[in-house]
Rosetta silent file (secondary structure, phi, psi, omega in degrees, C-alpha in Angstrom):
SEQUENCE: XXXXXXXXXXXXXXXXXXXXXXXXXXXXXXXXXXXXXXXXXXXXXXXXXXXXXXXXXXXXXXXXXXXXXXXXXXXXXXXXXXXXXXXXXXXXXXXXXXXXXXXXXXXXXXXXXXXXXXXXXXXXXXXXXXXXXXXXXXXXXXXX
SCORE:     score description
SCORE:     0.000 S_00000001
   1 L     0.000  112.063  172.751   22.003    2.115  -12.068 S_00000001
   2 L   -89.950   95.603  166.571   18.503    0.811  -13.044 S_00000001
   3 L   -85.159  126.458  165.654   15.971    3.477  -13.998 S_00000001
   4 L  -117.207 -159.722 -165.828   12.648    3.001  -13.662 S_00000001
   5 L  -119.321  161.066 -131.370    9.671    4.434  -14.669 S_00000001
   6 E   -91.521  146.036  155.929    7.800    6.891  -12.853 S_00000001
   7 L   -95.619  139.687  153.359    4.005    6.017  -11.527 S_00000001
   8 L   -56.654  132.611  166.166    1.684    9.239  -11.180 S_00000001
   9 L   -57.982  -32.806 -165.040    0.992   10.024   -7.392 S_00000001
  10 H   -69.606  -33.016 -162.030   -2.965   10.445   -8.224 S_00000001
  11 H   -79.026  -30.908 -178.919   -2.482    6.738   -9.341 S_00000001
  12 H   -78.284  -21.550  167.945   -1.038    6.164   -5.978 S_00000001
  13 H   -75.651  -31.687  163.737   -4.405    7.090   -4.418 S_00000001
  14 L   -64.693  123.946  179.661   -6.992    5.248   -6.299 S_00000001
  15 L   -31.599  149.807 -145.540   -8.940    2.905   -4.791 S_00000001
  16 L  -155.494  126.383  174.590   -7.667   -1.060   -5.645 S_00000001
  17 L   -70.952  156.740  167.393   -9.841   -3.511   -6.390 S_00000001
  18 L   -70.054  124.552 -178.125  -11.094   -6.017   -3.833 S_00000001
  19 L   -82.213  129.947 -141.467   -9.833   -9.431   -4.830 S_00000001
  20 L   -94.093    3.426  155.721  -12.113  -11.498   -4.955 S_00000001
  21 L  -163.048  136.894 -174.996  -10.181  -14.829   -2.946 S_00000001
  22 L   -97.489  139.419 -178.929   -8.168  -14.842   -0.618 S_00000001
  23 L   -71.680  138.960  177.304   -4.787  -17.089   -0.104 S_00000001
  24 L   102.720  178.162 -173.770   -5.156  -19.599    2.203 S_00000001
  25 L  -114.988   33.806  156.086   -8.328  -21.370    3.363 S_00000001
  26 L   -67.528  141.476  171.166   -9.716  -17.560    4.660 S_00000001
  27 L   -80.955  148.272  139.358  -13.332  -16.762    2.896 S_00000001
  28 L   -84.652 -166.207 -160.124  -13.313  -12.721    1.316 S_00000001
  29 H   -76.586  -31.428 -161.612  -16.467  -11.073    1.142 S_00000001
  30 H   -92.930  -70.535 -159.554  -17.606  -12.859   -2.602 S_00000001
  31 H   -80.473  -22.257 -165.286  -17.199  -16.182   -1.475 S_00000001
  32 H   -66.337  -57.586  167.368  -18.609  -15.642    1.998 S_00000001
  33 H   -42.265  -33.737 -152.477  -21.832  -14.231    0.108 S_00000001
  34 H   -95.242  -14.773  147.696  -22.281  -16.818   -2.555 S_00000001
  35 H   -49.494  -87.398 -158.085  -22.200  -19.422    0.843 S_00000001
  36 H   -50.391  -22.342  156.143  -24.861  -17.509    2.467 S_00000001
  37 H   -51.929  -46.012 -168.620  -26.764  -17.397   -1.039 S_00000001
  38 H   -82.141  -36.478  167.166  -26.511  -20.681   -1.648 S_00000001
  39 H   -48.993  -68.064 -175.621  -27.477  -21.625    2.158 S_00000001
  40 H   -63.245  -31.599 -164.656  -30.831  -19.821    1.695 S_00000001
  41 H   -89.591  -17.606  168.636  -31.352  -21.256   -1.922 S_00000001
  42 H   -89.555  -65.866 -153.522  -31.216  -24.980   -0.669 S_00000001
  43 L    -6.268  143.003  171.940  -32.540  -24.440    2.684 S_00000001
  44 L   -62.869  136.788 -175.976  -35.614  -26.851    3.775 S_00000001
  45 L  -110.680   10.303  147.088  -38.526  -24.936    3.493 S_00000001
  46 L   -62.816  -52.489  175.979  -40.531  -27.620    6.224 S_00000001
  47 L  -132.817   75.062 -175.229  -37.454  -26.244    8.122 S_00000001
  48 L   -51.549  152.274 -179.244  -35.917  -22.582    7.719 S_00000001
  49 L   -40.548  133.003 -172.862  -32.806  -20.886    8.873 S_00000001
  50 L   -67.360  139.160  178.154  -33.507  -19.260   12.551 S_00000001
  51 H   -60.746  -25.521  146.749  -33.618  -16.005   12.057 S_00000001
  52 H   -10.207  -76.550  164.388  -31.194  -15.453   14.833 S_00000001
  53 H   -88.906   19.521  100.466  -28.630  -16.894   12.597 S_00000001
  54 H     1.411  -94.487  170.535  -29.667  -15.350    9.666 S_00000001
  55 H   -30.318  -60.229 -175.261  -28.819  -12.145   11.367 S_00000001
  56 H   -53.180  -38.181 -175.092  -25.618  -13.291   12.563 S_00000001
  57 H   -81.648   19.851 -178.875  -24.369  -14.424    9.207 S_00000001
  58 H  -133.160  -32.174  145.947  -25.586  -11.137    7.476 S_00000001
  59 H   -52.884  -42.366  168.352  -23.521   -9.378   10.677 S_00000001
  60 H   -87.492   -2.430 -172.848  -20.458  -10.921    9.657 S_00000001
  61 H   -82.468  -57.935 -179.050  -20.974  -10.485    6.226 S_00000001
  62 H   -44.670  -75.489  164.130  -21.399   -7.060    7.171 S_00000001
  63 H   -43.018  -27.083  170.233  -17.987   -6.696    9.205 S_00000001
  64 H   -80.788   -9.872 -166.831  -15.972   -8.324    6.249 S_00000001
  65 H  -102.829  -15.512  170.208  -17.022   -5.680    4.018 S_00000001
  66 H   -70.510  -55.636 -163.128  -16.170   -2.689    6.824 S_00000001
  67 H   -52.712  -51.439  179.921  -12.933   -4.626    7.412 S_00000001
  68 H   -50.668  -84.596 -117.987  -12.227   -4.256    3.332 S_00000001
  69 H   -41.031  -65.297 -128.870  -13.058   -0.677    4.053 S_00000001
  70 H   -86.907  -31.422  172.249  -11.191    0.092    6.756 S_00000001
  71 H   -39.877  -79.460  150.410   -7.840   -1.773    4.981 S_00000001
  72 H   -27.495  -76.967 -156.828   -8.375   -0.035    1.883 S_00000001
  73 H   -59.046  -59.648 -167.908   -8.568    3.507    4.203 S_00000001
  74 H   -75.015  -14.500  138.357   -5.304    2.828    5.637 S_00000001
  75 H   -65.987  -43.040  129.407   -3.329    2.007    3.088 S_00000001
  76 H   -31.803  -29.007  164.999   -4.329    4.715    1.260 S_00000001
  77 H   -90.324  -18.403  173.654   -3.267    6.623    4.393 S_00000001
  78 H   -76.152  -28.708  172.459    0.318    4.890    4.585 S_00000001
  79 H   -52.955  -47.571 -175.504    0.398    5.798    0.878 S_00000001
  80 H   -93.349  -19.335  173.488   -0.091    9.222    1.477 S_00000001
  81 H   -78.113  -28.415 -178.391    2.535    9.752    4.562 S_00000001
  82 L   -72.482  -36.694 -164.801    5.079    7.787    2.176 S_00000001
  83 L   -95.604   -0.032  138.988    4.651   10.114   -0.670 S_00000001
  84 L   -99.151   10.581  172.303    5.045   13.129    2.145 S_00000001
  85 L  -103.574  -24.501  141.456    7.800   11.910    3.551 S_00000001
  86 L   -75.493  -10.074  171.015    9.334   11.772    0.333 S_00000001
  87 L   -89.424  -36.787  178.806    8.788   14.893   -1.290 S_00000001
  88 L   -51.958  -36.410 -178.321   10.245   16.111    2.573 S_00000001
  89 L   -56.196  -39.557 -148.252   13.585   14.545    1.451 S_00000001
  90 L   -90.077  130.205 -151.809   14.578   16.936   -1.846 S_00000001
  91 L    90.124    6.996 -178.038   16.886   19.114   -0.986 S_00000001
  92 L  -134.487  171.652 -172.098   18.444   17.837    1.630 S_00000001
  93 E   -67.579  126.491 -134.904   21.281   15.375    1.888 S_00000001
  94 E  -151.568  131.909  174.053   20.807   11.806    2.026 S_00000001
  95 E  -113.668  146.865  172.973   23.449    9.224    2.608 S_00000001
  96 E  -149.693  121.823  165.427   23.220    5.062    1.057 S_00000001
  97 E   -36.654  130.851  138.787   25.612    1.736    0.847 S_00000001
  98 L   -72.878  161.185  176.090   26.422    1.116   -2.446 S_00000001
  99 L   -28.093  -59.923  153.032   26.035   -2.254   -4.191 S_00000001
 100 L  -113.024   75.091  176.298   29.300   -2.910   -3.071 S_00000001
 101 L    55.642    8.022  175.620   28.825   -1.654    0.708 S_00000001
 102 L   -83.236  171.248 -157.700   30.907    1.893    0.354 S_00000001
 103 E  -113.108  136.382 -157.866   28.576    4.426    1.661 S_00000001
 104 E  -124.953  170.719  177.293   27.679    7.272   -1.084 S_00000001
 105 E  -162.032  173.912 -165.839   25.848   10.611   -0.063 S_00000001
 106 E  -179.825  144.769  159.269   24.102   12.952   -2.532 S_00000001
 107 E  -101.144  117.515  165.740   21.819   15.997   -2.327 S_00000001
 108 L   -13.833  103.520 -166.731   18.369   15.345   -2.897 S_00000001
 109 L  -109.177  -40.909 -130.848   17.199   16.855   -6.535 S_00000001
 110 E  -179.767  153.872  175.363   13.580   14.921   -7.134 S_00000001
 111 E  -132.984  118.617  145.152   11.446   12.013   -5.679 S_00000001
 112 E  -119.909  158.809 -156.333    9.802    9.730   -7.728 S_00000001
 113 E   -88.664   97.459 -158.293    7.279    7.349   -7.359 S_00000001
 114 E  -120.233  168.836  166.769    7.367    3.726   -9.319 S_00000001
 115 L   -54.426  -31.315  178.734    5.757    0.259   -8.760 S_00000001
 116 L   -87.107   27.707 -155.143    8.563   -0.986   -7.047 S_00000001
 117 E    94.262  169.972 -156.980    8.655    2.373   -4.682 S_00000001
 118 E   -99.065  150.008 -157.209    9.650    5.470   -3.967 S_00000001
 119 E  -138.236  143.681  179.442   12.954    6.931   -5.320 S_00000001
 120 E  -116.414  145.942  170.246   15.008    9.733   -4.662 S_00000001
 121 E  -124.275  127.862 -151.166   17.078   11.203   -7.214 S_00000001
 122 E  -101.313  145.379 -164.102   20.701   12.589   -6.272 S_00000001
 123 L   -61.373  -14.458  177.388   22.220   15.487   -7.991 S_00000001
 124 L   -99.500   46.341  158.940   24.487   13.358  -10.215 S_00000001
 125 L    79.850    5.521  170.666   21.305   11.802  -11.716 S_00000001
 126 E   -65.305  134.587  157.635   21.614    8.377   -9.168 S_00000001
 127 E  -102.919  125.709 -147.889   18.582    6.731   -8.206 S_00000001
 128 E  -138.548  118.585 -156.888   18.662    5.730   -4.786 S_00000001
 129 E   -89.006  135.157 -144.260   15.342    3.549   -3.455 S_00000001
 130 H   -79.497  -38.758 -170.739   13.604    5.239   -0.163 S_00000001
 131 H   -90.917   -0.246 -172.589   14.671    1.766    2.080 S_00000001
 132 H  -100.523   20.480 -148.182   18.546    2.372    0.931 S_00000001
 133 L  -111.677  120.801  169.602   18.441    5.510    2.770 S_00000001
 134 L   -70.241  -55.474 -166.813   21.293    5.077    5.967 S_00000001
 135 E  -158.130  177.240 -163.880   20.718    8.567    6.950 S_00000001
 136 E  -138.910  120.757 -170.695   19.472   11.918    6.588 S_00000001
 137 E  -130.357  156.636  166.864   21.229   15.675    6.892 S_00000001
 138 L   -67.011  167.354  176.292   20.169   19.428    6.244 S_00000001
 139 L  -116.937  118.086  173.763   22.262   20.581    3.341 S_00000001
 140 L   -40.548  134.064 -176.856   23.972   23.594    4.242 S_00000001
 141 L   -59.056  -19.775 -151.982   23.234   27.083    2.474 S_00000001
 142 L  -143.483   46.121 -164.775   26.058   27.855    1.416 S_00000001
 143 L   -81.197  150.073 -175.087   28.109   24.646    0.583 S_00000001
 144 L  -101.270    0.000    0.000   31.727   25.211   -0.615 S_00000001
């Protein structure tokens, strides 16, 4: 059993910086400016950029930085249905394969949240990772 340690949810929420290149031979938002900077700072000045395309390239400029936004919003929103769909788990009974494939079951005492994911912790102190979960039952009031 590997415990790890717990990231604060408010931590889970904070904005992430924009990285500033992208894998691959995709522009981000940084290099795409310092192009369009650089475009204007050589430019002929017998013969300037149309303004036409100006505009366009300061439209898409625009739309990569909406695009971050819009990324950024949703993952912060996937963020936040994961960390309610996990707090929804404790108390109730949770079934998982073990390492070696028998199937374990445990009632839900705590959920916590780490870099590698979200974790539920099973009344005998197991930590059992949010994707190992087979299945999911009410726990009975009154178990014998």
């Amino acid at each position: 059993m590997t415990v790890l340690p717990p990231t604060p949810i408010s931590s889970l929420f904070e904005p992430k910086p924009a990285a500033t290149s992208t894998p691959g031979n995709t522009l981000g938002k940084d290099a795409f400016l310092k192009l369009l900077v650089a475009q204007l700072k050589y430019q002929d000045p017998t013969a300037p950029t149309d303004s036409a395309q100006f505009m366009a390239q300061t439209a898409q400029f625009t739309q990569v930085e909406k695009l971050e936004e819009i990324a950024a919003a949703v993952t912060q929103s996937l963020t936040a249905q994961s960390v309610f769909g996990v707090s929804a788990m404790v108390g109730r009974t949770v079934s998982w394969l073990n390492a070696d494939g028998t199937e374990l079951s445990g009632v839900v005492h705590a959920a916590s949240f780490t870099a590698a994911g979200p974790y539920l912790t099973v009344a005998d102190g197991t930590q059992v990772a949010m994707g190992d979960i087979t299945s999911v039952r009410a726990t009975p009031a009154n178990p014998q």
